[in-house]
C-alpha positions in Angstrom: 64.5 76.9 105.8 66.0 73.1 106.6 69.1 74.1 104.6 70.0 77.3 106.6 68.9 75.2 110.0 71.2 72.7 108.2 74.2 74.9 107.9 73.7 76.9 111.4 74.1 73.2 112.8 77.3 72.5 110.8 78.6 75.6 111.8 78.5 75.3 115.2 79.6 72.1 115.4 83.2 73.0 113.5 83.2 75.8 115.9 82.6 73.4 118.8 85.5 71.1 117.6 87.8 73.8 116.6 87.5 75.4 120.4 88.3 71.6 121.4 91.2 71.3 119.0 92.8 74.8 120.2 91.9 73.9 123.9 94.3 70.8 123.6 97.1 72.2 121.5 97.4 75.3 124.4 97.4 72.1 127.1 99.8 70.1 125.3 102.0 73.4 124.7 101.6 74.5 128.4 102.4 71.1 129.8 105.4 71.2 127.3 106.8 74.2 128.6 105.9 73.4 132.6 107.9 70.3 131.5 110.7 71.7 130.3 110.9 74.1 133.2 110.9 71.5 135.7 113.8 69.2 133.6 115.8 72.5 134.1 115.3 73.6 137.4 115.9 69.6 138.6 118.9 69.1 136.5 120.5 72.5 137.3 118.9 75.5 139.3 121.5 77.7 138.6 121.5 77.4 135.0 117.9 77.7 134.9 117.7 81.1 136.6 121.0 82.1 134.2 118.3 80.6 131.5 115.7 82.9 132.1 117.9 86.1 133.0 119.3 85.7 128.9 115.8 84.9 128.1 114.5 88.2 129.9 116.6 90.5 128.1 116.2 88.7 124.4 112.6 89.7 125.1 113.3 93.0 126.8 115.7 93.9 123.4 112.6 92.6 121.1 110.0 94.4 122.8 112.4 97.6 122.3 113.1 97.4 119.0 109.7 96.7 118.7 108.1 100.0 120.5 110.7 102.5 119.7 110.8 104.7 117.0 113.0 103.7 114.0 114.1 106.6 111.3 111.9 106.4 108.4 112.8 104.1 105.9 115.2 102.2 107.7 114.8 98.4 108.5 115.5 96.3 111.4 118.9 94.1 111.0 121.2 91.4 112.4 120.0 90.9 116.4 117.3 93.6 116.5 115.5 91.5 113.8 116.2 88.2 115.4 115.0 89.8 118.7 112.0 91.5 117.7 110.8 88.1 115.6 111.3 86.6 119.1 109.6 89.3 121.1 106.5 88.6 118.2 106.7 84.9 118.6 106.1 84.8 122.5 103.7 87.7 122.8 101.3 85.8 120.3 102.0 82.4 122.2 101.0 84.0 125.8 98.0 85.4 124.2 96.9 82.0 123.0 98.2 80.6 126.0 95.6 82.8 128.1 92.4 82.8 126.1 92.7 78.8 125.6 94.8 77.5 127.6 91.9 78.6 131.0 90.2 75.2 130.0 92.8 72.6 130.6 92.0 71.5 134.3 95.2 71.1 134.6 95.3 73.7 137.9 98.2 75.5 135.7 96.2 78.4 135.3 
């Protein structure tokens, strides 16, 4: 009975410091990008909203190539793949971004 008490108590402890670990790697990454936002926007507005326009439709052409229907047996090439990849890449970042990034303090969220 004191080994399985033994190993609930480990257990939750890793979980405890793995929720810590993935609370500060979504602060770091969210005051990375807020950073990196504001170094744009103060160095050049115009750019930055230019920025984000080409940014918007990468993602837009990802999320396409992503939800439409391709012909059976054919593959994704040359920009579509890039795009979609993309698309992938920042749908999974704002999904970690929203269930750990909540408990950073940091009034960001």
């Amino acid at each position: 009975m004191a080994k399985g008490i033994g190993e609930f108590l480990l257990e939750t402890a890793g979980e405890a410091v793995a929720e810590m670990v993935l609370t500060v790697l979504a602060c770091a990454l969210l005051a990375g990008l807020v950073l990196i936002a504001y170094l744009s926007w103060s160095f050049s507005p115009r750019l930055s909203v230019a920025g984000a326009g080409l940014l918007s439709l990468f993602l837009a052409h990802g999320a396409w190539g992503t939800f439409r229907d391709r012909a059976k047996g054919r593959r994704r090439r040359g920009i579509a793949a890039v795009t979609t990849a993309g698309f992938t890449l920042t749908a999974v970042t704002a999904v970690f971004l929203v269930l750990y990034a909540g408990g950073c303090g940091c009034g960001c969220l």
